[in-house]
C-alpha positions in Angstrom: -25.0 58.3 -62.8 -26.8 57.5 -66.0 -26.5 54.2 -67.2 -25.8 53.1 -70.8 -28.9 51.9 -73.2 -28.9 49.7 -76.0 -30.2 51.2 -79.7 -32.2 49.5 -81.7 -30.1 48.0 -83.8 -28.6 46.0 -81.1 -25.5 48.0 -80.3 -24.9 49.5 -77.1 -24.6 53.2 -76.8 -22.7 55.1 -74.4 -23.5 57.8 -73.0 -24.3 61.1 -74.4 -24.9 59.2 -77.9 -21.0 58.8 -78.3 -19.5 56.4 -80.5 -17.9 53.9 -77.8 -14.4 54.5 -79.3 -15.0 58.3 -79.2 -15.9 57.8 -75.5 -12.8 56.4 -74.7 -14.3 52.6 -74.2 -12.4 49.6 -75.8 -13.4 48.3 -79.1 -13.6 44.7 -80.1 -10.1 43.4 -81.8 -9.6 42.8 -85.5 -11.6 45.9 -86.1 -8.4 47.8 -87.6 -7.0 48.4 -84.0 -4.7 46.1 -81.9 -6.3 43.9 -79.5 -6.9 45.9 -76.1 -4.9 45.4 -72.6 -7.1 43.4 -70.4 -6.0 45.9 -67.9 -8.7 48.2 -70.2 -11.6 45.9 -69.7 -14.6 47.5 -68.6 -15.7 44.9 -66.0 -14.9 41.0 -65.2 -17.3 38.3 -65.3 -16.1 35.1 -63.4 -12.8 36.9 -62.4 -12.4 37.1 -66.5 -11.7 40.2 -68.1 -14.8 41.9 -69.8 -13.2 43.7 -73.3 -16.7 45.0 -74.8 -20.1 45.3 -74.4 -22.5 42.2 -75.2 -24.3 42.7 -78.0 -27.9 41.3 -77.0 -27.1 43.3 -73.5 -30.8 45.5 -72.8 -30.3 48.0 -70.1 -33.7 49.5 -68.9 -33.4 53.2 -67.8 -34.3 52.4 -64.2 -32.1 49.3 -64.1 -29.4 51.3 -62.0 -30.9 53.8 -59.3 -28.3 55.0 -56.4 -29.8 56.4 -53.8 -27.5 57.8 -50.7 -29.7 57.4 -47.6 -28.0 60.0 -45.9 -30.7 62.2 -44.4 -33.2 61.2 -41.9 -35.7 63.7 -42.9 -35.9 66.8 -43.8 -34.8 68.5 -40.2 -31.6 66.3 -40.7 -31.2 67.9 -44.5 -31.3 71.2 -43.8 -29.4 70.8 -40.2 -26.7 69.5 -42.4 -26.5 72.4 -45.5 -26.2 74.8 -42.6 -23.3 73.3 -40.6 -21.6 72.5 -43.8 -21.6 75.9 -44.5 -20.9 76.9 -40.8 -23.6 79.5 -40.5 -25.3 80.6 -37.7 -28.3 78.7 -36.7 -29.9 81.4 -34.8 -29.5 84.1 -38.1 -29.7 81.6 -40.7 -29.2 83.0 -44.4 -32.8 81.8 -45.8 -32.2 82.7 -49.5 -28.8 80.7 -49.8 -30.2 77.7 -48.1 -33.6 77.5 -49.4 -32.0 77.4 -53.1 -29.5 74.3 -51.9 -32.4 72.4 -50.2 -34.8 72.5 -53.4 -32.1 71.4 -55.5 -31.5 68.7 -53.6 -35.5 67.9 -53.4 -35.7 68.2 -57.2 -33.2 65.3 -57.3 -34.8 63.0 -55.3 -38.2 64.1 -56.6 -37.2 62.5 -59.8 -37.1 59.2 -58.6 -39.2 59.0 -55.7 -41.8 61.1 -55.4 -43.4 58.9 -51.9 -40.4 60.0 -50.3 -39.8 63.7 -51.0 -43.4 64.5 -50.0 -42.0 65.4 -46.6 -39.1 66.9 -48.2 -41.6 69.4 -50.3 -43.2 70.1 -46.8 -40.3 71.6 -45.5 -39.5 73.3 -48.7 -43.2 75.2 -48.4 -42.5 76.0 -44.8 -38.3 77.6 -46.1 -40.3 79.6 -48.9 -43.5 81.0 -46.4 -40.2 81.8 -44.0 -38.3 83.9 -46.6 -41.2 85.2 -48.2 -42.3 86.8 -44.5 -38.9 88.0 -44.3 -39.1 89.9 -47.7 -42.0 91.9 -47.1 -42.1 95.3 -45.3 -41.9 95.8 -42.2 -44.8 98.4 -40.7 -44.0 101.5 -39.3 -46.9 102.3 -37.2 -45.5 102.7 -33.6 -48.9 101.5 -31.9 -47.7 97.9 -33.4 -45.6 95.6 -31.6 -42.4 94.6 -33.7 -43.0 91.3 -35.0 -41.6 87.9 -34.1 -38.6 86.5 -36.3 -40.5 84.4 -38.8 -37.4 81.7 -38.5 -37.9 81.2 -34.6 -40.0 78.5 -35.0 -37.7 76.9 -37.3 -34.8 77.1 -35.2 -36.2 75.7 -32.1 -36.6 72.6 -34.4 -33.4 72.3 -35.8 -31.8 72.9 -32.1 -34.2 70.1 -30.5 -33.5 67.8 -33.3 -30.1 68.5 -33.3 -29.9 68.0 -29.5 -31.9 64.6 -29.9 -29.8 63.4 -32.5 -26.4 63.9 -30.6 -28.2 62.1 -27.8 -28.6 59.5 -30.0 -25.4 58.9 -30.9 -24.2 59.2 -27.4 -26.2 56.2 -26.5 -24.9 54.6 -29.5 -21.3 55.0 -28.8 -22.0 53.1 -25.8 -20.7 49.2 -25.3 -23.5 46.9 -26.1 -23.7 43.0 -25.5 -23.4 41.2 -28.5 -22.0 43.8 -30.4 -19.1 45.7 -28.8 -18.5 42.8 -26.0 -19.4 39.4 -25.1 -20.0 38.1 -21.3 -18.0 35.6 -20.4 -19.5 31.7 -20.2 -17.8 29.1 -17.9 -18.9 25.3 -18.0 -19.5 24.1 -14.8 -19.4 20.1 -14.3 -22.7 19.1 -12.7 -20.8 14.9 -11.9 -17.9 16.1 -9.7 -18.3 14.5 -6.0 -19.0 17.2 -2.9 -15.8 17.7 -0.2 -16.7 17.6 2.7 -14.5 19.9 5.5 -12.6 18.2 7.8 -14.3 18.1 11.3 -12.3 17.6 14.8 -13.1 17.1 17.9 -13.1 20.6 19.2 -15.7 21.4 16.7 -17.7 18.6 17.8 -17.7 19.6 21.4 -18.6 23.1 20.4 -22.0 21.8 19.0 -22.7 19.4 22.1 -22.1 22.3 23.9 -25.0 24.8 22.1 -27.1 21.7 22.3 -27.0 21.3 26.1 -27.5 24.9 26.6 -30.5 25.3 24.1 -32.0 22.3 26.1 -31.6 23.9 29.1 -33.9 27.1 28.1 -36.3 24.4 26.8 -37.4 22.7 29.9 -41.1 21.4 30.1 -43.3 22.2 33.4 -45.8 19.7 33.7 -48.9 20.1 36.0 -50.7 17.3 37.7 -53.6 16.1 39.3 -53.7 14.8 42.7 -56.7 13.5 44.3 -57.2 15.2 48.0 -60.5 14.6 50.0 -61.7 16.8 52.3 -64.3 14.1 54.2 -60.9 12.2 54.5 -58.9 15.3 56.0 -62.0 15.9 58.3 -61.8 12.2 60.3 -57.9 12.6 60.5 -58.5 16.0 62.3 -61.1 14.3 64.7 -58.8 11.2 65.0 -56.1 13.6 66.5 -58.8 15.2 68.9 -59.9 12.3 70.4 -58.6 12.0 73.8 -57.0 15.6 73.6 -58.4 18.2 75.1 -56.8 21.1 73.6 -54.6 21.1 70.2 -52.8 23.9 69.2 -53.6 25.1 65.7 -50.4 24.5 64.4 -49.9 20.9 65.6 -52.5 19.9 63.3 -50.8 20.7 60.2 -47.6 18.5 60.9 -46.8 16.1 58.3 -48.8 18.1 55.9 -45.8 17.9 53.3 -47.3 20.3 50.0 -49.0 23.3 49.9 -52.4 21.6 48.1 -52.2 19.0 50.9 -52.5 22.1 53.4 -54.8 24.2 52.1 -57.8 20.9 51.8 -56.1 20.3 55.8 -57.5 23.9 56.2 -60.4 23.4 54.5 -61.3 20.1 56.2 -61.0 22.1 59.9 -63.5 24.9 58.6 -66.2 22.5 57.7 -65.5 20.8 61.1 -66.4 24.1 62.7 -69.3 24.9 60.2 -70.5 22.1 61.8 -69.7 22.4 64.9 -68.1 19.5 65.6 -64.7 21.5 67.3 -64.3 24.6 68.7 -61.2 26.9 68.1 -61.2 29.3 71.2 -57.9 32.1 71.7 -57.5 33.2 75.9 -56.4 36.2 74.9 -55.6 39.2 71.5 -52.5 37.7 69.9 -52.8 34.5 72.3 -52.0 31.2 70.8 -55.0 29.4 68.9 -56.3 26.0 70.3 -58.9 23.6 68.7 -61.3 20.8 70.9 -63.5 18.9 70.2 -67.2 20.6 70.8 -68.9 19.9 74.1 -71.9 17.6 73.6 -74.1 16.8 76.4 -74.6 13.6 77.2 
């Protein structure tokens, strides 16, 4: 789309240098012609109908660019010109598509030359690929047939073209924010706790699982109890004394606890250490006596 410039005299001119009623535009009324339908204005300015051109109205050539950003790059270009044309990506026809992708490069070359830089990349690479394909092929047997110039080329296009359905996959997919929204419920933070109801079955449960837990928890407390063995030693000569044999076992009665025993036991082994009583046996499993040791006078 070319858009219109103004000459010099002021007037607009359409484009291709017509005269505006030539090209078909309205002309301003009074100028030998009924006044025009304002179904035929050009444009509308404030929802009011635009008949002609202003007068003092400078377009500059660049005012109006359109650009179509439909390609991605130049993989996404020449992806397209083939499917369009449904031909075969593994025998693709190099002369018919390098001619639609360098037209399309001289367009955009004409207005941004930054951006078709990658473009004319991939148009060098489309002419080295046919120019390989025009030349001869060799006939000498000893060398190896070689590679299709457009393999490299086609691997591409197939991974780009596998990427960029991928892509839109993933983009076909629901996405918070966009395709749904989660759900938000207000919660009152001022409303006053229930308590459940509690009976007296409940209750007894728990004093039950109290009284059992308190069970496996007993305590066992160890104390100290003050036993003397000089003390043991006088009550064992006290119950001598006017005795002249004791059996062994008669001298532990009333000896209630074991600890009370075993200092009992104790006190009647010093008494022999010392040999202040004698524990004599008649006979090999005969009962055991104790008296008091013989002292001359």
């Amino acid at each position: 789309m070319v858009p219109s410039q103004a000459t010099p005299d002021g007037r607009a001119e359409s484009p291709g240098g017509l005269d505006p009623q030539d090209a078909g535009l309205p002309v301003q009324a009074g100028a030998g012609m009924d006044a025009p339908d304002p179904v035929d204005a050009i444009a509308r300015l404030y929802g009011e109908p635009l008949l002609r051109l202003p007068t003092d109205l400078y377009i500059p050539p660049d005012a109006l660019e359109v650009f179509l950003d439909a390609f991605e790059g130049p993989l996404d270009l020449l992806l397209y010109l083939i499917r369009k044309q449904n031909f075969n990506i593994l025998d693709i026809p190099m002369a018919q598509v390098t001619l639609q992708y360098l037209e399309y490069v001289e367009q955009i070359r004409k207005h941004n030359l930054e951006l078709a830089a990658e473009y004319l990349l991939m148009a060098a690479m489309l002419i080295e690929i046919k120019s390989r394909m025009l030349l001869p092929k060799r006939q000498d047997a000893l060398i190896e047939e070689a590679d299709d110039p457009r393999a490299e080329l086609v691997r591409r296009l197939l991974d780009y073209e596998q990427i960029k359905l991928a892509a839109q996959q993933l983009g076909a997919l629901p996405q918070d924010g966009r395709d749904f929204q989660r759900p938000a419920l207000p919660v009152e933070q001022g409303l006053a706790p229930v308590w459940p109801d509690v009976d007296a079955h409940d209750l007894q449960r728990v004093w039950m699982d109290v009284l059992r837990r308190a069970k496996l928890t007993q305590h066992h407390k160890i104390g100290r109890e003050e036993l003397s063995v000089r003390e043991h030693m006088s009550a064992i000569l006290r119950m001598l004394q006017g005795a002249r044999f004791v059996e062994f076992s008669e001298l532990f009665d009333g000896q209630a606890t074991v600890p009370v025993v075993v200092v009992h036991f104790v006190a009647m082994l010093e008494l022999a250490k010392e040999t202040l009583i004698e524990i004599t046996q008649a006979e090999p499993f005969a009962p055991i006596y104790v008296r008091l040791a013989y002292s001359p006078a």
